[in-house]
VOGU-3710 file (C-alpha; in Angstrom, 3 decimals, decimal comma):
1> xxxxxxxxxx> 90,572/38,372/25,987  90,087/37,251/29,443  89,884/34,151/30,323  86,988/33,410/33,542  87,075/30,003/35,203  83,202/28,440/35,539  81,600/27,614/38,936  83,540/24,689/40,405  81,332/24,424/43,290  81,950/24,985/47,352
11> xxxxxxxxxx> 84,294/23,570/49,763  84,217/22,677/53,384  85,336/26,194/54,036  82,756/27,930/52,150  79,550/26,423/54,481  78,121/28,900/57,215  75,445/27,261/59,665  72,202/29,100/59,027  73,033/30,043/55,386  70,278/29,325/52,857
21> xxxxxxxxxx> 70,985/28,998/49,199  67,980/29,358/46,416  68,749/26,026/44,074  69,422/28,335/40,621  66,986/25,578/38,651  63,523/24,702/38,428  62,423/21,612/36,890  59,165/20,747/35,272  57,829/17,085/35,432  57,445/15,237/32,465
31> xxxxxxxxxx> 54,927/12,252/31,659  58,123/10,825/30,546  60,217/11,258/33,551  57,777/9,518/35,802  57,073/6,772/33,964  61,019/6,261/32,735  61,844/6,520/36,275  59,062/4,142/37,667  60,060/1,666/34,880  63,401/1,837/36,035
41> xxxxxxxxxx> 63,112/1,179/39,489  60,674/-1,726/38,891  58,020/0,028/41,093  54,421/-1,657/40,151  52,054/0,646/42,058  49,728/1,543/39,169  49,190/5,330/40,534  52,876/6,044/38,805  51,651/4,499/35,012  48,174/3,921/35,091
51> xxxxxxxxxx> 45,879/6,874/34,630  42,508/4,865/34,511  43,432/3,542/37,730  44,609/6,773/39,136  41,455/8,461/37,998  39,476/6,459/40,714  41,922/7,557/43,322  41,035/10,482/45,988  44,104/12,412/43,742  42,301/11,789/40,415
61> xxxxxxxxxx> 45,343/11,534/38,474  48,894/9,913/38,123  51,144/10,611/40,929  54,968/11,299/40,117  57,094/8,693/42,049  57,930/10,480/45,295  61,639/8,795/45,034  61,718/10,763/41,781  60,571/13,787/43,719  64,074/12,810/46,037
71> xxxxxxxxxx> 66,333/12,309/43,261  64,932/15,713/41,422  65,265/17,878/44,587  68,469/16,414/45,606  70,390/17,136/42,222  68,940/20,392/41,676  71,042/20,947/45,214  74,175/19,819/43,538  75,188/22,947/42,033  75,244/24,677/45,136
81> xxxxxxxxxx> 76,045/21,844/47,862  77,545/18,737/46,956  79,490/19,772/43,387  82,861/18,823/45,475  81,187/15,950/47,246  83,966/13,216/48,815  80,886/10,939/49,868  76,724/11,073/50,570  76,335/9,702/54,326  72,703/9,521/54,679
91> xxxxxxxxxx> 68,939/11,428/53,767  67,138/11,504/57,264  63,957/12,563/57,866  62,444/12,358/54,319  59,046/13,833/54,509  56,107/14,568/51,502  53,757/16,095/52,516  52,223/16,991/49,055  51,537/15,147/45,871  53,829/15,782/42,633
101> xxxxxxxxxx> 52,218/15,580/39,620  52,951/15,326/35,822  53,309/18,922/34,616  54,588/20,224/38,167  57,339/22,479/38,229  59,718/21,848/41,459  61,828/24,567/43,084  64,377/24,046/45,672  66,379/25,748/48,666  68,881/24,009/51,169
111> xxxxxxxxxx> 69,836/25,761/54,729  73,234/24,453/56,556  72,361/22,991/60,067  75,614/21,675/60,613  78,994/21,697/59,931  82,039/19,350/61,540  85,659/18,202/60,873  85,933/14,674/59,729  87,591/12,947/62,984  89,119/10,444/60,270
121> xxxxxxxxxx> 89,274/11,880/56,793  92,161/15,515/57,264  90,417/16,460/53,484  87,198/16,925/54,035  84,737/18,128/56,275  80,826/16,982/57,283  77,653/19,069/56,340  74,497/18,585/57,486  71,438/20,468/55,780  67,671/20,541/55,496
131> xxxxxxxxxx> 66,287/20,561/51,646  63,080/21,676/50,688  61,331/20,743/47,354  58,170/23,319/46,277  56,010/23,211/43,442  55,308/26,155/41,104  52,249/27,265/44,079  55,079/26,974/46,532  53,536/24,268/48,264  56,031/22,057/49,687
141> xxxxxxxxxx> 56,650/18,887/48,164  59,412/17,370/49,822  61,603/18,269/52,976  64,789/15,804/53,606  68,029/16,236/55,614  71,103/15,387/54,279  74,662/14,688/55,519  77,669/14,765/53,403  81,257/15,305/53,183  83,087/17,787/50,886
151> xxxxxxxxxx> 86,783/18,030/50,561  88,296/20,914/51,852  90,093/23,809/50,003  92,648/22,747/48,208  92,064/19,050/48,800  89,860/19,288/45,315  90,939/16,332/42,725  92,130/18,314/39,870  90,285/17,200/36,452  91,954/16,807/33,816
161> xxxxxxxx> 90,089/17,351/30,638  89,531/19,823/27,692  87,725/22,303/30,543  91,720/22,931/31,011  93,106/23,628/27,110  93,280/26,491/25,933  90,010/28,173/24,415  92,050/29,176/21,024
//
């Protein structure tokens, strides 16, 4: 029997500038998630919980909490991105410029703008890359940027769990 290690995500190395990489996972939106979410971050706008009041808005329904819409896109990107992540530095230019709503299925795909050497850090490296969130119509949703650093091959910390026994 052979024995095949899983995905253990990229490192430093592995980023191109100008690659693109199709997020493996759709998502759809719950009634739940929003409202779990919105509870959670103590946001009171009634267009997240309150679907009499959202009925009498121009959308005509419950909007999903756009910084759920953030978090969503942003770990759906993990897999692919930030699996060997040292530290997030910043989201810039976080743009919506269409609604989510309960029932919405999101899709996502990341392109590499930049890539540097950390001037401070010898194990990791800095990538920069633009995100876009689309709903099952592929109409955008959400479009951030993103700047991280990943450790560097090699430079990995080594887990040590039962991923590591023996499967027998």
């Amino acid at each position: 029997m052979a024995i095949k290690e899983g995905w253990t995500g990229r490192v430093y190395e592995d980023f191109e500038v100008g690659d693109i990489y199709k997020h493996p996972l759709g998502r759809t939106v719950l009634a739940a998630d929003n409202m779990w979410f919105t509870l959670m971050t103590q946001n009171t706008n009634p267009i997240h919980f309150d679907h009499n009041y959202a009925a009498k808005t121009e959308f005509k329904r419950v909007l999903v909490n756009s910084t759920f819409t953030l978090a969503l896109v942003t770990g759906q990107s993990v897999t692919d991105l930030s699996q060997n992540v040292f530290a997030n530095l910043g989201w810039d230019e976080v743009r919506l410029p269409s609604p989510v709503f309960e029932g919405d299925t999101i899709y996502s795909y990341s392109e590499v703008l930049e890539k540097r050497e950390s001037a401070k850090r010898p194990d990791v490296g800095i990538v920069r890359v633009k995100t876009t969130g689309v709903n099952q119509d592929e109409k955008v949703v959400i479009e951030f940027k993103r700047t991280f650093m990943v450790y560097k091959r090699g430079k990995v910390p080594k887990i040590m769990s039962g991923a590591n026994a023996s499967p027998r």
